[in-house]
C-alpha positions as a Markdown table, in Angstrom:
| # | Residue | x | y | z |
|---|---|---|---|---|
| 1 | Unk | 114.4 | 198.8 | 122.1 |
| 2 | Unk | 112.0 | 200.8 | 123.9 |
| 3 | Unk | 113.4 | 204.1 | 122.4 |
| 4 | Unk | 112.4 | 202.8 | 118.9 |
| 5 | Unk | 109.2 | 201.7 | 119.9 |
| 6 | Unk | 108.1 | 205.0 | 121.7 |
| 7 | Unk | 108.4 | 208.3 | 120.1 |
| 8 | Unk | 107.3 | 212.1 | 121.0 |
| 9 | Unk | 105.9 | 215.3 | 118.8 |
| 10 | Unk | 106.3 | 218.1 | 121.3 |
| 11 | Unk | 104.5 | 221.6 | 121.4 |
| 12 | Unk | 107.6 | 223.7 | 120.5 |
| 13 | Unk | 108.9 | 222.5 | 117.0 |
| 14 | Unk | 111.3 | 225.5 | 117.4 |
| 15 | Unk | 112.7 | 223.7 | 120.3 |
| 16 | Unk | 112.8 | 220.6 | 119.0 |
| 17 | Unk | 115.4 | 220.6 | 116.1 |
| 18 | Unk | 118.9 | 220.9 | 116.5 |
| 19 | Unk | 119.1 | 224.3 | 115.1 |
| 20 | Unk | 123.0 | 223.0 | 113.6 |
| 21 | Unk | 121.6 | 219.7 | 112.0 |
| 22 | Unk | 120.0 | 219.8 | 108.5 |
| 23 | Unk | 116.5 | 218.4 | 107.9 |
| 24 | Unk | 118.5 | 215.6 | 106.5 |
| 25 | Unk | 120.6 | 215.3 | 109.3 |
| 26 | Unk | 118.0 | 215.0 | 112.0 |
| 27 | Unk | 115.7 | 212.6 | 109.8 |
| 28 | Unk | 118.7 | 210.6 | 109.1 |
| 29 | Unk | 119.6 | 209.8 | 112.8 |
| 30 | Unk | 117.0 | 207.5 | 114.5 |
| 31 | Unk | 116.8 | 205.6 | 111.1 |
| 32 | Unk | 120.5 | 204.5 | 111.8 |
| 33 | Unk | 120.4 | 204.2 | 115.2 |
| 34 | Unk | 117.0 | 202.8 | 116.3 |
| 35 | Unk | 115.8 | 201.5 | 112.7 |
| 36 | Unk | 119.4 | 199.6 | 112.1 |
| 37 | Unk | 119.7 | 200.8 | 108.6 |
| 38 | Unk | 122.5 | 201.8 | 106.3 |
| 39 | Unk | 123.6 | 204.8 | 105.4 |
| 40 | Unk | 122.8 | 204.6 | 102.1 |
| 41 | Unk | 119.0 | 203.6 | 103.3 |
| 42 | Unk | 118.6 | 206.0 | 104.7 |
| 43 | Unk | 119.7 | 208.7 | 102.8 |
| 44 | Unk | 116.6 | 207.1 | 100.8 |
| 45 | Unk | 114.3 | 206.5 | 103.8 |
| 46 | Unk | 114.9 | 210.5 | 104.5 |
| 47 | Unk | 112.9 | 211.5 | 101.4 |
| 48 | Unk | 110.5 | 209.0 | 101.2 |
| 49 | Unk | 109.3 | 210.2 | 104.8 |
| 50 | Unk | 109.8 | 213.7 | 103.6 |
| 51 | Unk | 106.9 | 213.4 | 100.5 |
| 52 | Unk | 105.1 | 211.6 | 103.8 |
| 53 | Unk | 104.7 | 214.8 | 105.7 |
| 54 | Unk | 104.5 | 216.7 | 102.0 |
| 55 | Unk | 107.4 | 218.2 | 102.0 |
| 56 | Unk | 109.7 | 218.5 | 98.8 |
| 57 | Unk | 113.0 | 215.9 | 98.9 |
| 58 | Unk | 115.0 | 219.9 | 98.5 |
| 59 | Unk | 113.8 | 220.4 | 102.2 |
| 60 | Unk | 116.5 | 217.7 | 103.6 |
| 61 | Unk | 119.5 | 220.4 | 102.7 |
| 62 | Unk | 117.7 | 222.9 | 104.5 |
| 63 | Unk | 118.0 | 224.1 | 108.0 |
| 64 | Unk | 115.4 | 224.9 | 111.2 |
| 65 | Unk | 115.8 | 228.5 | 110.9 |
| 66 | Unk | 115.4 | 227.9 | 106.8 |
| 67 | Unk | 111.5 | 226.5 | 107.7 |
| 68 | Unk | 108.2 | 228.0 | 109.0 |
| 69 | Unk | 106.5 | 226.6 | 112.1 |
| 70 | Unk | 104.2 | 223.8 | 110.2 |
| 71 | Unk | 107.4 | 223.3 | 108.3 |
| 72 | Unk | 109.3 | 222.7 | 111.4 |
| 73 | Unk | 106.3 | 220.1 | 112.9 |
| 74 | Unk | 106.2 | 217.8 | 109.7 |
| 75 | Unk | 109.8 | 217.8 | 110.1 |
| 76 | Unk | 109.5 | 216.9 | 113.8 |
| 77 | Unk | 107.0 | 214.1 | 112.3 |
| 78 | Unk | 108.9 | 212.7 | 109.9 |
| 79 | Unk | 111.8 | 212.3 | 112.5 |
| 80 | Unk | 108.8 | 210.4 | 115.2 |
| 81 | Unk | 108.0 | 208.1 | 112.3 |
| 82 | Unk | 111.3 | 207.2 | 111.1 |
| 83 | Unk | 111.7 | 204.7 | 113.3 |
| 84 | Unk | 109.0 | 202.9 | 112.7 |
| 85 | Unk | 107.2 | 203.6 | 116.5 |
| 86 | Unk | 104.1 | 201.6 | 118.1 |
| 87 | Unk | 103.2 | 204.7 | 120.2 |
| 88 | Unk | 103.8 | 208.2 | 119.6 |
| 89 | Unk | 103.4 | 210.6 | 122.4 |
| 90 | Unk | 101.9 | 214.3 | 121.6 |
| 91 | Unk | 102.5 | 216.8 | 123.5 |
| 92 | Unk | 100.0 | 219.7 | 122.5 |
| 93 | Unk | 101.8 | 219.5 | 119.0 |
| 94 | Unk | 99.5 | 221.8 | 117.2 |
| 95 | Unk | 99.1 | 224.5 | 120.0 |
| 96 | Unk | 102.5 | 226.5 | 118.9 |
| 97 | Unk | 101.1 | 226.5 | 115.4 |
| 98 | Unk | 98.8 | 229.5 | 113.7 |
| 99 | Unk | 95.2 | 228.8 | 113.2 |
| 100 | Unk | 95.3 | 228.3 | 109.2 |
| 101 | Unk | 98.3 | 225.1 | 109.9 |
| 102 | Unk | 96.8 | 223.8 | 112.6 |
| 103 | Unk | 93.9 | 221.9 | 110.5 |
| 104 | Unk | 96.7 | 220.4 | 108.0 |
| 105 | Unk | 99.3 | 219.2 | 110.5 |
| 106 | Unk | 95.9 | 217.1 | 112.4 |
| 107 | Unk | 95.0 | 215.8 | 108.7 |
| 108 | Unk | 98.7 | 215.0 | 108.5 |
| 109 | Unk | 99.0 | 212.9 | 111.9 |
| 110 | Unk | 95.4 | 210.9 | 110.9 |
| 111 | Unk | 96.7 | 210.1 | 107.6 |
| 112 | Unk | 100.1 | 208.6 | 108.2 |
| 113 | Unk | 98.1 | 207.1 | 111.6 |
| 114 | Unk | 95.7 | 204.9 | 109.4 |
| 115 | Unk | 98.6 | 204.0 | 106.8 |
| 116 | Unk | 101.4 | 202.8 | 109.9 |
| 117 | Unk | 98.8 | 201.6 | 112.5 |
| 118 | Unk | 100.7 | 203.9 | 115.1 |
| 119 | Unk | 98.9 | 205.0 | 118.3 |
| 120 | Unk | 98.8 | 208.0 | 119.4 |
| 121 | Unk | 99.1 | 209.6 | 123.2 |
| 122 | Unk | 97.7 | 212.9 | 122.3 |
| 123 | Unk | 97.9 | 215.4 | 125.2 |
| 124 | Unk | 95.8 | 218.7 | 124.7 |
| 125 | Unk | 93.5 | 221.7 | 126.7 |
| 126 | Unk | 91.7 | 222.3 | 123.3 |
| 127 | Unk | 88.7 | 219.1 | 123.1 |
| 128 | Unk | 87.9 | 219.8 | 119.7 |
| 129 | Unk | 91.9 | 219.0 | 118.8 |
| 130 | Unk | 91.3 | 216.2 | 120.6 |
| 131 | Unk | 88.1 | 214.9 | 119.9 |
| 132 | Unk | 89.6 | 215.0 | 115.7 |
| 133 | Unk | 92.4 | 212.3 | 116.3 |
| 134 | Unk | 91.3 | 210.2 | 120.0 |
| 135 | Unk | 88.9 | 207.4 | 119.8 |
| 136 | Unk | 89.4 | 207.0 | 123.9 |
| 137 | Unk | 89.3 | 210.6 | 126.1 |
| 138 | Unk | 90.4 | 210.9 | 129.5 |
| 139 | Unk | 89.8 | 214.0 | 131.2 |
| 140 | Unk | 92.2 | 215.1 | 134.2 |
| 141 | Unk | 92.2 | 218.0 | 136.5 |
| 142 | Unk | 95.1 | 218.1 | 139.3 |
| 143 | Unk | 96.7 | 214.9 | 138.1 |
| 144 | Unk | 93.3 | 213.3 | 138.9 |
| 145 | Unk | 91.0 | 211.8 | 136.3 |
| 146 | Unk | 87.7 | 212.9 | 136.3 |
| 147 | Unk | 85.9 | 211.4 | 133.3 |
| 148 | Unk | 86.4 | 208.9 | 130.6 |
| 149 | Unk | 85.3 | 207.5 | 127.5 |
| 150 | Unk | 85.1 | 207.3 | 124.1 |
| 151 | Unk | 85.1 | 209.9 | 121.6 |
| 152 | Unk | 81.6 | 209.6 | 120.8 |
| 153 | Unk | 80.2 | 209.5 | 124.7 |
| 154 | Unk | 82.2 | 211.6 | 125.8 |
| 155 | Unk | 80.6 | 215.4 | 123.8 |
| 156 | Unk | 77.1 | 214.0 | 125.0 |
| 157 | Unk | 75.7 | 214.7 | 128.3 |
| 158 | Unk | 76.6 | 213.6 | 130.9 |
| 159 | Unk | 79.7 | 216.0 | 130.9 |
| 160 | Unk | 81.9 | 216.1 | 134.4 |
| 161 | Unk | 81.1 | 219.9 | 135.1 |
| 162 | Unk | 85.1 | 220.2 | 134.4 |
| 163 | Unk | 84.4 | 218.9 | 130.9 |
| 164 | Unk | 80.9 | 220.8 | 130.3 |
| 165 | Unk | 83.4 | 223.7 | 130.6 |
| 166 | Unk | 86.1 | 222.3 | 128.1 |
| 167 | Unk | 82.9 | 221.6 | 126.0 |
| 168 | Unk | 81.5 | 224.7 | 125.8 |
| 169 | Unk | 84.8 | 226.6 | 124.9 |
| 170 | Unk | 84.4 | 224.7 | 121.6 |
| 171 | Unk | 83.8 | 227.2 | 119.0 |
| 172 | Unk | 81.0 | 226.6 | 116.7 |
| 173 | Unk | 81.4 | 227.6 | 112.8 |
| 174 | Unk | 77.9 | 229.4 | 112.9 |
| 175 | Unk | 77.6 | 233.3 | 113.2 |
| 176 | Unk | 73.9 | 232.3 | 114.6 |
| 177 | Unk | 74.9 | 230.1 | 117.3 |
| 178 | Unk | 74.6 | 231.1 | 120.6 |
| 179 | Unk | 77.4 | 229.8 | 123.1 |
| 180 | Unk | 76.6 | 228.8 | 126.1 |
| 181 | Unk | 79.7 | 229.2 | 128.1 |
| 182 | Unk | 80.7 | 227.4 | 131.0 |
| 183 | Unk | 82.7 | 230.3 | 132.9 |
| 184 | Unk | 84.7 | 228.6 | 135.8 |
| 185 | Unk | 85.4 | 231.2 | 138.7 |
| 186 | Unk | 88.6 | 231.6 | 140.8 |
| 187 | Unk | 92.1 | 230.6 | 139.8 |
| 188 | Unk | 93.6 | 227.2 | 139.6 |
| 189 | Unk | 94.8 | 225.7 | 142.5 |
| 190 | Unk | 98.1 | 224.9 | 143.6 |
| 191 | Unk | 99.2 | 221.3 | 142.7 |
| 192 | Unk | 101.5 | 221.3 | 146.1 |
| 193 | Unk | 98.3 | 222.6 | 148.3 |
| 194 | Unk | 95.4 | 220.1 | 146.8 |
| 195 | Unk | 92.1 | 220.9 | 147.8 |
| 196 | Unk | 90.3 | 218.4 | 150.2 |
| 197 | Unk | 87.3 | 215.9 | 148.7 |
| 198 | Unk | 87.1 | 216.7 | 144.8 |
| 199 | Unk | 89.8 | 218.6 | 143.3 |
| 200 | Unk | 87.4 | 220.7 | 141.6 |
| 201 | Unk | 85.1 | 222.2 | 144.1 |
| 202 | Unk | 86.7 | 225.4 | 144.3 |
| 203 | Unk | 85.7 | 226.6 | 140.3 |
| 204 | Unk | 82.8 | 223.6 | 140.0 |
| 205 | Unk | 79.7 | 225.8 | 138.7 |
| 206 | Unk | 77.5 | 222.7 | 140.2 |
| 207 | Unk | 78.5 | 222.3 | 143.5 |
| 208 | Unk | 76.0 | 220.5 | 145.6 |
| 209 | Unk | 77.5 | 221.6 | 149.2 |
| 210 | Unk | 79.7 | 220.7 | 151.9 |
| 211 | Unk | 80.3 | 216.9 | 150.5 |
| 212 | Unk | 81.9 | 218.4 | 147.3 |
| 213 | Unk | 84.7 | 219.5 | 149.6 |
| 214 | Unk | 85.0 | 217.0 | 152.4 |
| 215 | Unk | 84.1 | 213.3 | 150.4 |
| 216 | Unk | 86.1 | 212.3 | 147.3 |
| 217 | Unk | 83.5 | 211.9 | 144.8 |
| 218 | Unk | 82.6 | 208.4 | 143.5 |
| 219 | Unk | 83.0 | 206.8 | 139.7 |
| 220 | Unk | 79.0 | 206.5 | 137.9 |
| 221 | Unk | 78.5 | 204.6 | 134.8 |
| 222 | Unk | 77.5 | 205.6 | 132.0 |
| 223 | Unk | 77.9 | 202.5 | 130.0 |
| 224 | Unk | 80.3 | 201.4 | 127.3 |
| 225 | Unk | 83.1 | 202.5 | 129.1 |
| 226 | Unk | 82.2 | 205.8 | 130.0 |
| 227 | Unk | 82.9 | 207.0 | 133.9 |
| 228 | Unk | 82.4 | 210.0 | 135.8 |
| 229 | Unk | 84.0 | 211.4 | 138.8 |
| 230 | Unk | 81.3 | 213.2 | 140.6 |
| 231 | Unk | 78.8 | 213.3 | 143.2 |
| 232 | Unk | 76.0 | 214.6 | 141.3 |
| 233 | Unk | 73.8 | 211.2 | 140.0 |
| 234 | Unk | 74.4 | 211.1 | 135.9 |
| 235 | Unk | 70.4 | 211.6 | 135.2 |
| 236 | Unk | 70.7 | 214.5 | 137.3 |
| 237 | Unk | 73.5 | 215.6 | 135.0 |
| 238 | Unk | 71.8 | 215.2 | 132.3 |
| 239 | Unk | 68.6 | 217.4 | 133.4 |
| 240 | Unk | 70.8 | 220.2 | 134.6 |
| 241 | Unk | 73.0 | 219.7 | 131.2 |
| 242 | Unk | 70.1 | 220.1 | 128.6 |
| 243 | Unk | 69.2 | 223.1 | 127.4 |
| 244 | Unk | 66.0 | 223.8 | 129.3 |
| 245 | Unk | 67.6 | 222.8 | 132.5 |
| 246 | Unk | 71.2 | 224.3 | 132.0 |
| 247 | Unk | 72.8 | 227.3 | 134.1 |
């Protein structure tokens, strides 16, 4: 069953919980349904997945308005995972979530990734979320792809100007670093009134000239898997990329 087999976390745990179902309750659900156990396993199955997303077994009784917002997204979790998915699809599942959770939900999703070999769709604006869980990055602008890669290649120059700007929004843990921001100008552009060659010529901070906006810009390789959409050569990239050559 393709329902069992693909699961999603989404942004809003709020919005995700039955707010008239118990922990217990929504846990208990899929792991009839879509797992094919028995009641009685999975009144079990409810806590053992509760002590997986370190929650207390007392939390099944409780009820969404009962829980904090990290509470709510382990219980939202625990529900993806109940039935046992090959794929679990998250939406921005940290972005509703203050600062100081944020950092244990991520350990959370890496930990029970590595013990059930689940994959992970993880959909993000925030690369550093990203770059924590993904081992495989695509970055799209307008519904278009515009670079991608793994992990690794992918926060080295060559950067898609788009993703130079992602980058660079990164913050660093050092009161002595200096950020080099990437400041794209104008607004975004409507996704019903696409703009002609590449999508992102109208905020691209290294646009070349006219072909930017007529020519659909071509794929380079970089190797191992790593493409870029863009009419600037990659070793010119990298030149204007470094910092003696940047902005």
């Amino acid at each position: 069953d393709v329902l069992a087999k693909i699961q999603m976390i989404f942004q809003n745990p709020q919005n995700s919980l039955n707010p008239y179902l118990s922990v217990r309750q929504a846990i208990h659900r899929p792991l009839v349904k879509l797992r094919g156990l028995s009641r009685q396993e999975a009144d079990q199955e409810v806590l053992n997945l509760l002590e997986a997303v370190n929650l207390r077994t007392e939390y099944a009784d409780r009820f969404p308005d009962e829980l904090s917002g990290g509470e709510k997204q382990r219980v939202v979790i625990a529900r993806a995972f109940a039935s046992n998915p090959d794929l679990i699809i998250c939406d921005e599942p940290v972005s509703a979530l203050d600062v100081s959770v944020q950092s244990a939900v991520l350990n959370l999703l890496a930990r029970l990734q590595n013990e059930n070999g689940t994959s992970y769709l993880f959909i993000s604006h925030d690369l550093s979320v990203v770059g924590y869980l993904a081992d495989y990055i695509a970055v799209m602008y307008l519904g278009q792809l515009f670079e991608v890669g793994t992990s690794q290649k992918l926060f080295k120059a060559p950067f898609h100007p788009y993703t130079e700007a992602l980058v660079s929004a990164i913050p660093v843990a050092d009161p002595h670093h200096k950020a080099n921001r990437v400041l794209l100008s104008d607004s975004l552009p409507s996704a019903q009134n696409l703009p002609t060659g590449c999508r992102f010529h109208t905020r691209c901070p290294r646009k070349i000239g006219d072909i930017c906006e007529q020519d659909v810009p071509p794929w380079r390789d970089d190797g191992d898997g790593h493409f870029i959409r863009c009419h600037i050569p990659l070793d010119e990239l990298i030149t204007l990329q470094t910092p003696s050559g940047g902005m």
